[in-house]
C-alpha positions in Angstrom: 72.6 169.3 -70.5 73.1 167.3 -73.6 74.6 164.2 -71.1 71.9 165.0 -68.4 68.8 164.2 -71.2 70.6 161.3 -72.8 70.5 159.9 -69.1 66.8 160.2 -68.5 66.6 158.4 -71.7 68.2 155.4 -69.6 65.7 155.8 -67.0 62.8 155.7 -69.5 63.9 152.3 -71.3 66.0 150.2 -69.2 62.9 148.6 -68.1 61.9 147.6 -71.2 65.4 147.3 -72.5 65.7 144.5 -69.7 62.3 142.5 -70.6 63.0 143.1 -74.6 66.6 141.7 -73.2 64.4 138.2 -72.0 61.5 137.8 -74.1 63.0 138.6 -77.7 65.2 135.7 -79.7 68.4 136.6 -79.8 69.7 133.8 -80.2 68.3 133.2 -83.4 70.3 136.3 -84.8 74.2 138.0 -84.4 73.4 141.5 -84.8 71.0 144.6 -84.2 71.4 148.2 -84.4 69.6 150.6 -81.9 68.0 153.8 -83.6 68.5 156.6 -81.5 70.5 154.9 -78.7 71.0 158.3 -76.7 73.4 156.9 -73.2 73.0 153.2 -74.9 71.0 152.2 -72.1 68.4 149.7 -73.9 71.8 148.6 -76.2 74.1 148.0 -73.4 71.4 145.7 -71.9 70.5 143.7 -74.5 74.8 143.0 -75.3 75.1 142.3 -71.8 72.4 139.8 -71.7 73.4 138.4 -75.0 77.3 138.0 -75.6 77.2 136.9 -79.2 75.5 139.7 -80.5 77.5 142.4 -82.0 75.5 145.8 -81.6 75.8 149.4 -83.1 73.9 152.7 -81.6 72.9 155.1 -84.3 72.2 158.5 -82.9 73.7 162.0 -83.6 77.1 162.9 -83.6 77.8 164.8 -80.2 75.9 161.6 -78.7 79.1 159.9 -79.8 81.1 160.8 -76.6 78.4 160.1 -74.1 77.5 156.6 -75.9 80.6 155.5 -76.0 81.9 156.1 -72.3 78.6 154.8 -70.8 79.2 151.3 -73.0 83.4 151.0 -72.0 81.9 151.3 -68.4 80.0 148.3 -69.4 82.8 146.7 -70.9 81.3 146.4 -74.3 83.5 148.3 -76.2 84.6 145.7 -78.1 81.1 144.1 -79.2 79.2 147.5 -79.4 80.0 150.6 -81.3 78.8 153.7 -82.4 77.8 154.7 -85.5 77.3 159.1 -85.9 73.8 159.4 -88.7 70.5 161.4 -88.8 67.8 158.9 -89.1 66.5 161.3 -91.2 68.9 162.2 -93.7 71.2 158.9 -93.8 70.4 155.0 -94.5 70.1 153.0 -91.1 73.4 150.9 -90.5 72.6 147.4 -91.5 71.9 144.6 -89.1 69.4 141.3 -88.2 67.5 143.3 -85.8 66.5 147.0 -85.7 65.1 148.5 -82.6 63.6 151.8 -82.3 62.0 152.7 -79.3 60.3 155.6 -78.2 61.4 157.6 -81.2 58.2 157.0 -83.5 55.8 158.4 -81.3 57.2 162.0 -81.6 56.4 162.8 -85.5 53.5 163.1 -87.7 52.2 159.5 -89.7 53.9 160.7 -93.0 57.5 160.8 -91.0 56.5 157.7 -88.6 55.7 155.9 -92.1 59.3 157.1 -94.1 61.4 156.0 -90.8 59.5 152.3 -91.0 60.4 152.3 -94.5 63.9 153.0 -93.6 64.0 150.2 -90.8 62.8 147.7 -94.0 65.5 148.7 -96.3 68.1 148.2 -93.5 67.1 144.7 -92.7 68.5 141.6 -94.9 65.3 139.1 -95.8 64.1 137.6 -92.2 65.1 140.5 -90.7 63.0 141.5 -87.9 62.6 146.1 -86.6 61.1 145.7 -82.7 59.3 149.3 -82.4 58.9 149.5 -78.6 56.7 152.4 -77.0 54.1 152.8 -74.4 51.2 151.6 -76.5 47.8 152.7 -76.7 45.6 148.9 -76.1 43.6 148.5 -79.6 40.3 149.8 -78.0 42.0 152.7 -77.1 40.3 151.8 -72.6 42.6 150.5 -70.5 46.5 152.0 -70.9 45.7 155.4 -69.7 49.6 156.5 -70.1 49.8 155.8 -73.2 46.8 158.3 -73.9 48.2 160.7 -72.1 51.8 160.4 -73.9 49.7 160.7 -76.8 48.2 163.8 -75.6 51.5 164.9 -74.0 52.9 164.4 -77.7 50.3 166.7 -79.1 51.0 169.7 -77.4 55.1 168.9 -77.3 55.6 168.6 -80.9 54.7 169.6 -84.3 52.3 166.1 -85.5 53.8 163.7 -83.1 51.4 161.1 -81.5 50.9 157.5 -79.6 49.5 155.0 -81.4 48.0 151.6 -80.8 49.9 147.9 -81.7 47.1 147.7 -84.5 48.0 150.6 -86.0 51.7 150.2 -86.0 51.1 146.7 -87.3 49.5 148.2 -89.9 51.7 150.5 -90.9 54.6 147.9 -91.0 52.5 145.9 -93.4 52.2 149.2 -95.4 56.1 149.7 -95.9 56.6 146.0 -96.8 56.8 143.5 -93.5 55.3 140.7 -94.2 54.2 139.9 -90.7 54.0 141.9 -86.9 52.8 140.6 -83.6 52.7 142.6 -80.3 54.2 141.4 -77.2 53.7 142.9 -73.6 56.8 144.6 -72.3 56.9 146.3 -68.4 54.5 148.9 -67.8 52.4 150.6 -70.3 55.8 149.5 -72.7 54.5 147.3 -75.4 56.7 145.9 -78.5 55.9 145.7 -82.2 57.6 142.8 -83.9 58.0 142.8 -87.7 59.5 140.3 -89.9 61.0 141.6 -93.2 
């Protein structure tokens, strides 16, 4: 079951795990850690596409297995590793980039607030945390997924919600990066740059 989930995952962000994979610059840094990596779709993409970067997928421990045969598969075991961690009970592992995607949108604003905070203390000065999700357009009109994720969201778990690129820029600036843009993905799948 546990292999069959971390799958879907895949299926949800290798789309924007292959446009991040073009429109991000990597080659400006070496490194970047994916938060909750599940099959290590979205970090297997990005490695491929990039092969100077060195990459780690944090997730929890029985991921561990399914991670790491999906990325030998993609012969990358030698550039991309896994590291076992709650997000929630252990510091990030260090790295120029951290991506989280569609992992924010399932808590409450006080938890979405405390995992930015960890993204910032993970990151050396410059250090950029892409937050990619299907975001809600700032006047809240024209991506109707992304309202109904939200809504979806509401009734799925205990506080979680969808949120807009304003608001997540906001809360960046609220745990201490100095600067976020938003940059079109695929789809309803928007990304949240900030700079540390």
């Amino acid at each position: 079951m546990l292999e069959s989930f971390l799958r879907g995952m895949t299926g949800v962000s290798l789309p924007s795990a292959l446009a991040m994979a073009a429109l991000f610059p990597w080659n400006e840094v070496g490194s970047f850690v994916d938060v909750g990596c599940a099959q290590g779709g979205a970090t297997a993409t990005i490695a491929l596409a990039h092969p100077h970067l060195r990459a780690i997928g944090f997730d929890l421990p029985q991921v561990g297995p399914v991670f790491e045969a999906y990325v030998a598969a993609k012969g990358l075991a030698g550039r991309v590793r896994f590291e076992p961690g709650d997000f929630f009970a252990d510091p990030l592992p260090q790295a120029d980039v951290v991506v989280m995607g569609h992992i924010l949108h399932d808590w409450d604003l006080e938890t979405k607030l405390a995992l930015l905070a960890k993204a910032h203390q993970a990151l050396p000065a410059g250090g950029r945390l892409i937050v990619y999700e299907a975001l809600i357009d700032d006047e809240r009109r024209s991506n109707a997924f992304g309202l109904l994720m939200s809504l979806n969201m509401l009734i799925e778990t205990r506080g979680g919600f969808d949120f807009t690129g304003a608001d997540c820029i906001g809360w960046m600036e609220q745990v201490g990066f100095r600067e976020a843009r938003v940059e079109h993905l695929v789809g309803p799948d928007s990304m949240v740059i900030g700079t540390k």
